[in-house]
C-alpha positions as CSV (number, residue, x, y, z in Angstrom):
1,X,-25.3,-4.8,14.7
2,X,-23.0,-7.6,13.4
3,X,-19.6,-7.7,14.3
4,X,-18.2,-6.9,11.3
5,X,-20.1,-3.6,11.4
6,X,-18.5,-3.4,14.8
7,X,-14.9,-3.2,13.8
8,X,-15.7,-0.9,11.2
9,X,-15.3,2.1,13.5
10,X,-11.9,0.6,15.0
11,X,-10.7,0.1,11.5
12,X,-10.8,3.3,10.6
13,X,-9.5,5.0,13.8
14,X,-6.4,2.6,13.0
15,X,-6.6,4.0,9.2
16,X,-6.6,7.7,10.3
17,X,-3.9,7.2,12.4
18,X,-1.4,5.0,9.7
19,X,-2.0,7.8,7.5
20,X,-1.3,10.6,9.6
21,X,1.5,9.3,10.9
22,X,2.4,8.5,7.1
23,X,2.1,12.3,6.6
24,X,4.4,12.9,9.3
25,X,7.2,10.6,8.1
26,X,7.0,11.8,4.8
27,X,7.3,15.1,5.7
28,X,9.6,15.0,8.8
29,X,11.1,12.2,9.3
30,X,12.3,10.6,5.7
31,X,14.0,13.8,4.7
32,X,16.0,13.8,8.3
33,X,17.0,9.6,7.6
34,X,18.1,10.7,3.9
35,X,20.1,13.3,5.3
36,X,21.7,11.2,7.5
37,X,22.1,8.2,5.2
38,X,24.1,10.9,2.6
39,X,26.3,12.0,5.3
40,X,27.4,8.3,7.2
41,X,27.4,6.7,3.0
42,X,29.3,8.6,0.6
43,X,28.2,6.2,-2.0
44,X,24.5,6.6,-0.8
45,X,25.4,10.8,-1.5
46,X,24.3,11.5,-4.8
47,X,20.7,9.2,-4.9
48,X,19.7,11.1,-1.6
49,X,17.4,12.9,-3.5
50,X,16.2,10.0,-5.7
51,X,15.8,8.1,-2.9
52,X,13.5,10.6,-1.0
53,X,11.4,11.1,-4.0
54,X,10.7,7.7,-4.2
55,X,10.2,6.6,-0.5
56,X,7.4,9.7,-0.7
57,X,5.9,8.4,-3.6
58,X,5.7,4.9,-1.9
59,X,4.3,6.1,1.2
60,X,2.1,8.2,-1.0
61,X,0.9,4.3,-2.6
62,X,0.4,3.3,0.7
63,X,-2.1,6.1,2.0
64,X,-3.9,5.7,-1.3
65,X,-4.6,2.0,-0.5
66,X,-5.8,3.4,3.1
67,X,-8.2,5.8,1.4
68,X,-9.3,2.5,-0.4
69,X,-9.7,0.7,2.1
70,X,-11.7,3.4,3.8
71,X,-14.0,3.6,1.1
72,X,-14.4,-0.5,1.0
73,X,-15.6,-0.5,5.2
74,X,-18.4,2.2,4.1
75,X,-19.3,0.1,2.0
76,X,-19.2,-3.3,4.4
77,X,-20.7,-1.2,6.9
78,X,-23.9,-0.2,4.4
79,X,-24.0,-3.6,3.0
80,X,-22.8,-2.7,-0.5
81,X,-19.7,-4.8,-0.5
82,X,-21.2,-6.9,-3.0
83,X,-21.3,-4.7,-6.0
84,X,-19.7,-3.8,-8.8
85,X,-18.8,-0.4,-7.4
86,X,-16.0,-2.5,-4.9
87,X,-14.1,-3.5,-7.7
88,X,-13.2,0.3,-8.3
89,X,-11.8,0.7,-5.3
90,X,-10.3,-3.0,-5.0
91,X,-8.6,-2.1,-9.0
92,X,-6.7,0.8,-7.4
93,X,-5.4,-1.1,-4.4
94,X,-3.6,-3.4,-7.0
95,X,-2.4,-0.4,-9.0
96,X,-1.3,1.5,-5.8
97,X,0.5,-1.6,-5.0
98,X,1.8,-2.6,-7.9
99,X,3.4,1.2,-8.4
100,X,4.5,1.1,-5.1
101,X,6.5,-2.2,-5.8
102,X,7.8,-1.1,-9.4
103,X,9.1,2.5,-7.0
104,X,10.8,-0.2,-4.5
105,X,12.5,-2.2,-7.3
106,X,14.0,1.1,-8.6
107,X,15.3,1.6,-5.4
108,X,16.7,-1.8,-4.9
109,X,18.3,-1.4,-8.1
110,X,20.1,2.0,-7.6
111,X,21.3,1.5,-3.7
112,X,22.6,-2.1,-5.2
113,X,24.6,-0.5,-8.1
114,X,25.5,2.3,-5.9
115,X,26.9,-0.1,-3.5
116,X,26.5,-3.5,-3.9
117,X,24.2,-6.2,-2.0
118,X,24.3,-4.0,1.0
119,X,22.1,-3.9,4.2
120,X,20.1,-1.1,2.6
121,X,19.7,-3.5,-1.1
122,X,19.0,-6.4,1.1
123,X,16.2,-4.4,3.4
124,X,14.8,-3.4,0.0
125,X,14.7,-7.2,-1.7
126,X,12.6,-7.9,1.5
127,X,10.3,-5.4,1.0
128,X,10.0,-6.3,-2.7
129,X,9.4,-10.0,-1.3
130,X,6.2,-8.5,1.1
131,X,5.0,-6.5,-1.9
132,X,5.2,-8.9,-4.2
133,X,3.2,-11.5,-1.7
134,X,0.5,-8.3,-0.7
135,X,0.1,-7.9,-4.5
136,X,-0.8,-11.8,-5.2
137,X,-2.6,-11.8,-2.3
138,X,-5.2,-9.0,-3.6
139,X,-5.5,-10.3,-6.4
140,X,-6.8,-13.5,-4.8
141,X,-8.9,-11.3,-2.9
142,X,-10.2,-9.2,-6.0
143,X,-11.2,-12.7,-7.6
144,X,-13.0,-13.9,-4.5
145,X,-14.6,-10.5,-4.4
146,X,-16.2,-10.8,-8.1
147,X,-17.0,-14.5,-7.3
148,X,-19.2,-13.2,-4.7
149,X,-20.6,-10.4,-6.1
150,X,-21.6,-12.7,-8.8
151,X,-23.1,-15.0,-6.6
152,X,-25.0,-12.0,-4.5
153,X,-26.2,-10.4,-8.1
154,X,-28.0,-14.1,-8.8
155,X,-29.1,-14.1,-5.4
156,X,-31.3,-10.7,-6.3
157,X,-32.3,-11.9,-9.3
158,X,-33.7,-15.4,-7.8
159,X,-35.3,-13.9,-4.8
């Protein structure tokens, strides 16, 4: 057994438990910090709603790249990495991510007009800063992914 076959299992224990405990926050725990948030920012008050919606959504991009991701270590784990079926699941990582980022820049853009470069606007412009930087850095990965799948097709073919 190699050792990336190894880490397989301890990846995925680490994936079930980020997305439960994604499930829990979107269902507990973000609609108690929204609350919260509309009662301690008046100006916060009316996009509590908005807000929630799209911190769900977001989480919701985030536990579809874990599905991915899943689906990608079956795939390490049976030696299929190299195919043509990986770029599937690689194509909706970027999408997740890219939604996800498009969600966060909404929400940059209505806590800043609501009220102004605040900590909450400046937490968000972070986050758009990681997204943005986990977005060009799957697409690096996508490439080097085709590259290789390329390389393991001609492989086949010579041997």
């Amino acid at each position: 057994m190699s050792r990336t076959s190894r880490l397989v299992v301890p990846l995925r224990v680490l994936l079930a438990a980020v997305f439960g405990t994604l499930l829990v926050a979107q269902a507990a725990v973000l609609p108690a910090v929204f609350r919260q948030m509309a009662e301690q920012s008046p100006d916060l008050h009316p996009l509590r709603w908005p807000l929630l919606g799209l911190a769900v959504v977001v989480l919701a991009c985030v536990q579809v790249v874990l599905v991915c991701a899943w689906r990608l270590l079956t795939m390490v784990r049976d030696d299929q990495i190299f195919s043509e079926r990986s770029r599937r699941w690689v194509d909706t990582i970027l999408a997740a991510v890219a939604v996800a980022w498009v969600l966060v820049l909404v929400a940059c853009v209505l806590v800043a007009v609501a009220e102004g470069l605040s900590g909450i606007a400046a937490l968000l412009l972070v986050v758009l800063l990681v997204g943005a930087a986990v977005g060009l850095l799957m697409v690096v990965l996508r490439a080097l992914l085709m590259q290789a799948t390329a390389l393991r097709t001609d492989l086949d073919g010579v041997i």
